[in-house]
C-alpha positions in Angstrom: -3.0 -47.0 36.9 0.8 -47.0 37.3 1.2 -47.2 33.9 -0.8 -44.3 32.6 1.0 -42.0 35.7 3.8 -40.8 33.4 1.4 -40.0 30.6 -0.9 -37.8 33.1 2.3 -36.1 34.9 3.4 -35.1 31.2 0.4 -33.9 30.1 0.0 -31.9 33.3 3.3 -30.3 33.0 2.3 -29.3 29.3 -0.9 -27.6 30.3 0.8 -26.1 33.1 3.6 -24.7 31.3 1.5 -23.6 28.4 -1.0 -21.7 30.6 1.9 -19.9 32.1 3.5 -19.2 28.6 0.2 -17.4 27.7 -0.2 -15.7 30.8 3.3 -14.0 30.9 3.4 -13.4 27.4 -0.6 -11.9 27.8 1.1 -9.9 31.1 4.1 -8.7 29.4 4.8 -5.0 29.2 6.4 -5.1 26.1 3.7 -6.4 23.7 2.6 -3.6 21.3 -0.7 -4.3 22.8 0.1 -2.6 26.0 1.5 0.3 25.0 0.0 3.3 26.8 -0.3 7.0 25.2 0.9 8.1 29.1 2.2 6.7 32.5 -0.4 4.4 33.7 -0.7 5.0 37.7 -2.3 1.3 38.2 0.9 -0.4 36.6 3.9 -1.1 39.2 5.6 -4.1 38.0 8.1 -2.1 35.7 9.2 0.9 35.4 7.1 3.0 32.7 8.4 5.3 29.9 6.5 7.5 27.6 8.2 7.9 24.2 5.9 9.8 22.2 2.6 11.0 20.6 1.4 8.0 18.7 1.9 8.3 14.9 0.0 6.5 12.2 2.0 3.4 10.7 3.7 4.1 7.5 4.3 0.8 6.3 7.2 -1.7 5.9 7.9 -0.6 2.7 7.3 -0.2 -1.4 4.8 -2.4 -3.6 6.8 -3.2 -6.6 5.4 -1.7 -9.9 5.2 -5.2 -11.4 2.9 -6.0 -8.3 0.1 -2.4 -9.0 -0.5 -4.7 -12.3 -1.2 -8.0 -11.2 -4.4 -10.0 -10.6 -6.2 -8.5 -7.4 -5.5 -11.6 -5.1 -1.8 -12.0 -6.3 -1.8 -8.1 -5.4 -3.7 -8.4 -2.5 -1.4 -11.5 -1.0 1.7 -9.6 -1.6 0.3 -6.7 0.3 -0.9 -8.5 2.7 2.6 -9.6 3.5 4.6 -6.4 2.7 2.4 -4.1 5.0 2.7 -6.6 7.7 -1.0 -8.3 8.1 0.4 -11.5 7.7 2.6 -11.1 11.1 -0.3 -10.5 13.1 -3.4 -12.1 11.6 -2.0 -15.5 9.9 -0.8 -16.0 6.1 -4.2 -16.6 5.2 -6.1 -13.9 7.8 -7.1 -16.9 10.4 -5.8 -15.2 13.0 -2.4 -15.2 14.8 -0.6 -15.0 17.9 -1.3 -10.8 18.0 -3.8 -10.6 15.3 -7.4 -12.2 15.2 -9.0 -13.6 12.7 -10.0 -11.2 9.6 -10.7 -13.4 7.0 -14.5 -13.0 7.0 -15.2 -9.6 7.5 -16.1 -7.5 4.4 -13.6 -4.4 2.9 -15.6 -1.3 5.2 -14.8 -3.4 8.2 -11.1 -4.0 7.6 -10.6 -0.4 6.2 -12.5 0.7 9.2 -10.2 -1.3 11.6 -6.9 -0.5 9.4 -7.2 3.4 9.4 -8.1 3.5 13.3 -5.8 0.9 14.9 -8.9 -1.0 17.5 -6.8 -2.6 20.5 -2.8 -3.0 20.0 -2.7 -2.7 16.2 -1.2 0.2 15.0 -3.2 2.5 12.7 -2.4 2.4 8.5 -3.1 6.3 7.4 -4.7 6.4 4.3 -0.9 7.0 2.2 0.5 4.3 3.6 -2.8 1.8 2.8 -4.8 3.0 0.2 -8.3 2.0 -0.2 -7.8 0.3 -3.2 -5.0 -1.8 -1.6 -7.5 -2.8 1.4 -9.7 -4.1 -1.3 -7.1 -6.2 -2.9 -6.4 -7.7 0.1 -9.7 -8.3 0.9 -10.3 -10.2 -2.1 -7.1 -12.5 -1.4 -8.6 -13.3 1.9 -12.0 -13.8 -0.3 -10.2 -15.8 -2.3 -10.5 -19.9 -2.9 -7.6 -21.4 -1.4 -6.4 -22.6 -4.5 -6.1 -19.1 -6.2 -3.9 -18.2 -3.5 -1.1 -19.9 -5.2 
């Protein structure tokens, strides 16, 4: 039993300090997440600002042309990366730290979810994620693995 003591007070440390990671980062005010569209009168731990009216996301920037001509899942990867997915939801849309997991849901779900922001993720309008876009990234998450390459 002595011998396995270190082991079990090392793994209990881990889990510990895990859990608390989670919780604090869960907790934390300043996750996108828990941003409120007012003062919230149930939240005293900080001090609350409110910045603004909440405005559609816009994107991180321009497709290049070369990209509008490509093969729908090499278009749809490098969307998927250039309008941020891939942050939030995992390279491959198997969820993330922020993001879950997308990859099996079918082009009206994610276009439904895009344009109206559900939870902490911001909402795409329309200019800056077309339709067409959404599908071409839905077919790269469709895609076999080895087409992704």
């Amino acid at each position: 039993m002595s011998d396995r003591l270190p082991a079990l007070v090392f793994a209990t440390l881990v889990a510990t300090l895990g859990t608390t990671l989670l919780v604090v980062g869960a907790r934390s005010p300043y996750t996108h997440g828990n941003l409120a569209l007012g003062i919230d009168a149930t939240y005293i731990r900080t001090e609350q600002a409110v910045v603004g009216p909440a405005v559609p996301f816009e994107g991180l920037g321009r497709v290049p042309v070369a990209l509008v001509r490509a093969e729908p899942v090499i278009r749809g990867a490098a969307l998927y990366v250039n309008k941020g997915c891939a942050g939030c939801h995992g390279l491959y849309g198997r969820g993330g730290i922020v993001g879950p997991t997308i990859s099996g849901q079918n082009g009206d779900e994610i276009r439904e979810k895009t344009h109206a922001g559900p939870g902490g993720m911001p909402a795409f309008s329309e200019h800056a994620l077309s339709n067409e876009e959404i599908e071409s990234i839905v077919e790269y998450l469709h895609a076999d693995p080895a087409q992704r390459k």
